[in-house]
C-alpha positions as CSV (number, residue, x, y, z in Angstrom):
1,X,16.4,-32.4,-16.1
2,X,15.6,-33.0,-19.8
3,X,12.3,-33.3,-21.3
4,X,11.6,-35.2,-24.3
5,X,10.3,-33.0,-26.9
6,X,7.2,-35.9,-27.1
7,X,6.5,-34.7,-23.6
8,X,2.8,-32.6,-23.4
9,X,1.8,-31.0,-20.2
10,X,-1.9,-31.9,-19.2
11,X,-4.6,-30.3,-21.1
12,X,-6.4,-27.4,-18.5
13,X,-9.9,-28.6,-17.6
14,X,-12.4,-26.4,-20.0
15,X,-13.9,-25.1,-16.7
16,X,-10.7,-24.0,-14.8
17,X,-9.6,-22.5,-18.0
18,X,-13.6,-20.4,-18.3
19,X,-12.7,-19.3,-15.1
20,X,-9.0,-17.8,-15.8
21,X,-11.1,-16.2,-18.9
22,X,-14.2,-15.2,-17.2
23,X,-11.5,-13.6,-14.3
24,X,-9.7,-11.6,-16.8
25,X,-12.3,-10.0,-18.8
26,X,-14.2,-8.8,-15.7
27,X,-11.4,-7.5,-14.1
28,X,-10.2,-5.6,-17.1
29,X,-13.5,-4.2,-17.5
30,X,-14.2,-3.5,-13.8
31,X,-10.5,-2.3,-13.9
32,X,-11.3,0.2,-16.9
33,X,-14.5,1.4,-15.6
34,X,-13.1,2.3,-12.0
35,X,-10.0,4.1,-13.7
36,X,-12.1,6.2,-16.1
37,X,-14.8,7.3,-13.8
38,X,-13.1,7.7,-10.7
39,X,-9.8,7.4,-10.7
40,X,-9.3,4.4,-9.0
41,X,-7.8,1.0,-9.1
42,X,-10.2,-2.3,-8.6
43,X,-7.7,-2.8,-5.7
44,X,-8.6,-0.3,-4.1
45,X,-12.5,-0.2,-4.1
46,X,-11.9,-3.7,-3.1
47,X,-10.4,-2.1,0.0
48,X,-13.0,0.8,0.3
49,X,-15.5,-2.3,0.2
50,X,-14.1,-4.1,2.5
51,X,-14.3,-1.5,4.9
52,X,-17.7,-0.2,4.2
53,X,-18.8,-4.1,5.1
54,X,-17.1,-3.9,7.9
55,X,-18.6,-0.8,9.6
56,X,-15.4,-1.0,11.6
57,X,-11.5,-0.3,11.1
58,X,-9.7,-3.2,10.0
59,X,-6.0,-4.1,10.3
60,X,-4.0,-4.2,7.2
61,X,-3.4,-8.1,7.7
62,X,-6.8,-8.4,8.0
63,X,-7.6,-6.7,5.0
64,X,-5.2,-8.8,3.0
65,X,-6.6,-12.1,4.2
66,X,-9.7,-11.2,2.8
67,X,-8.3,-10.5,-0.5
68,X,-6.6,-11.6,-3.7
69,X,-3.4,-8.7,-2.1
70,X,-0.1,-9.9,-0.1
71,X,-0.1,-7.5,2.6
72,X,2.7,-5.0,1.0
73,X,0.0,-4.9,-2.3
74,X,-2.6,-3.9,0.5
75,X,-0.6,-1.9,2.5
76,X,0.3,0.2,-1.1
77,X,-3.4,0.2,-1.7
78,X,-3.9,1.9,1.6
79,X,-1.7,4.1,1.4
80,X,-2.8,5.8,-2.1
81,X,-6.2,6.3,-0.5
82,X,-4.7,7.7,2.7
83,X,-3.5,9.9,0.4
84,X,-6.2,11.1,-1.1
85,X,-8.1,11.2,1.9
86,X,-10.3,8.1,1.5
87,X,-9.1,6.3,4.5
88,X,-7.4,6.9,8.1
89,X,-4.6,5.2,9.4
90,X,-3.6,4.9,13.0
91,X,-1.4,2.2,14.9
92,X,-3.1,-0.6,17.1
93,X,-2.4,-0.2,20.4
94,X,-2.1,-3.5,21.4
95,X,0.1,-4.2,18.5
96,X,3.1,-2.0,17.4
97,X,3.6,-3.0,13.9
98,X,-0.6,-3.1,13.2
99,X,-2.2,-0.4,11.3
100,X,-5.7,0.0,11.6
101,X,-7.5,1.2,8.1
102,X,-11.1,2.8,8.7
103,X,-13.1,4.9,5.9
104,X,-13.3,8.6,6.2
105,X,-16.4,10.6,5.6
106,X,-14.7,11.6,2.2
107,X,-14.1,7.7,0.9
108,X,-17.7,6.4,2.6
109,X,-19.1,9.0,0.1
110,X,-17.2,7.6,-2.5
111,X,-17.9,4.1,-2.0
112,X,-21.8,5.4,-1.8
113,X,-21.3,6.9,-5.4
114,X,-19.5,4.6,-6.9
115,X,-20.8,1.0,-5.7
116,X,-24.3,1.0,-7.8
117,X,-22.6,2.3,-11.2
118,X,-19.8,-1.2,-10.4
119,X,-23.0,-3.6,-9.7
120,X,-24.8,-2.0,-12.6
121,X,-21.5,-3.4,-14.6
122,X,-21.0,-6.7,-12.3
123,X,-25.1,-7.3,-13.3
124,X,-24.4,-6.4,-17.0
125,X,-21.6,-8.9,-17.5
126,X,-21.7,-11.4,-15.2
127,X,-25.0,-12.0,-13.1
128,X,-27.4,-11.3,-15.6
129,X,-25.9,-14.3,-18.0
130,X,-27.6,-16.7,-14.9
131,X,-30.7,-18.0,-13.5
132,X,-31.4,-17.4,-9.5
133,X,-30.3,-20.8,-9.7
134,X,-27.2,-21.2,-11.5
135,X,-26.6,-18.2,-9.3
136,X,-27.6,-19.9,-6.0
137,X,-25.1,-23.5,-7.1
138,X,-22.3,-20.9,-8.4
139,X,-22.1,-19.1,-4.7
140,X,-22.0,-22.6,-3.2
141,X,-19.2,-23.9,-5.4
142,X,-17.7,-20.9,-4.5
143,X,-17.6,-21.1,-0.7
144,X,-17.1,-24.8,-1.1
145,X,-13.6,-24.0,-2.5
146,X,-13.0,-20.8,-0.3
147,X,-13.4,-22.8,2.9
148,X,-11.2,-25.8,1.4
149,X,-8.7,-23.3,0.5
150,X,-9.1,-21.3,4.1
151,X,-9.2,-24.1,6.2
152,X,-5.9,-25.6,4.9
153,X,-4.1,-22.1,4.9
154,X,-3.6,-22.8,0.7
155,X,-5.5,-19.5,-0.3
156,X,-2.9,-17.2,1.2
């Protein structure tokens, strides 16, 4: 297929592109802050949050539904903090190829130490720039497009 060189793709939409920008610069600054002070990847505190919300072990599949990982990114994640003794691993029983994923006393701890130093940062550069308001009408455009996404199996 040929293109003319007068073809122009669409313009991005100023906000989708704000997103991609506002994405990028938090993660590399959540990225850089987690690496420096504690050694670990924004992957996986996003795994040892998970789990501390959950208050219960999770399946790896589980885990990567919930997240921007496939499940082999996931299951990588999990397995560094195995590891290092963050998490525990065991097979389901009901399932021979599920692993179940559950914090240790050593990673709950670590969560503890490091969570309010990552808000502190989260609150620095990204919720403190908004009203309760704009706050409130962001986290329901956000679930508006999460349950769109969810509901028709696109997000995965």
């Amino acid at each position: 297929m040929h293109l003319s060189s007068t073809s122009q793709p669409p313009e991005p939409h100023p906000a989708w592109l704000g997103l991609i920008q506002v994405w990028s610069t938090l993660n590399a600054a959540i990225e850089a802050q987690l690496q420096s002070q504690w050694g670990l990847s924004h992957v996986e505190f996003e795994v040892l949050l998970r789990l501390d919300h959950s208050r219960r072990p999770l399946r790896v599949q589980d885990l990567s539904s919930r997240s921007l990982l496939s499940r082999s990114g996931t299951s990588r994640a999990v397995s560094r903090l195995a590891l290092a003794g963050l998490v525990a691993t065991e097979g389901v029983p009901e399932d021979g190829r599920g692993t179940a994923v559950a914090l240790t006393n050593r990673g709950r701890a670590l969560f503890a130490a490091v969570a309010p130093a990552h808000m502190a940062l989260v609150d620095e550069r990204f919720l403190s720039r908004f009203t309760a308001e704009e706050l409130e009408l962001l986290a329901r455009f956000w679930k508006r497009v999460l349950t769109d996404q969810t509901v028709t199996g696109n997000l995965h």
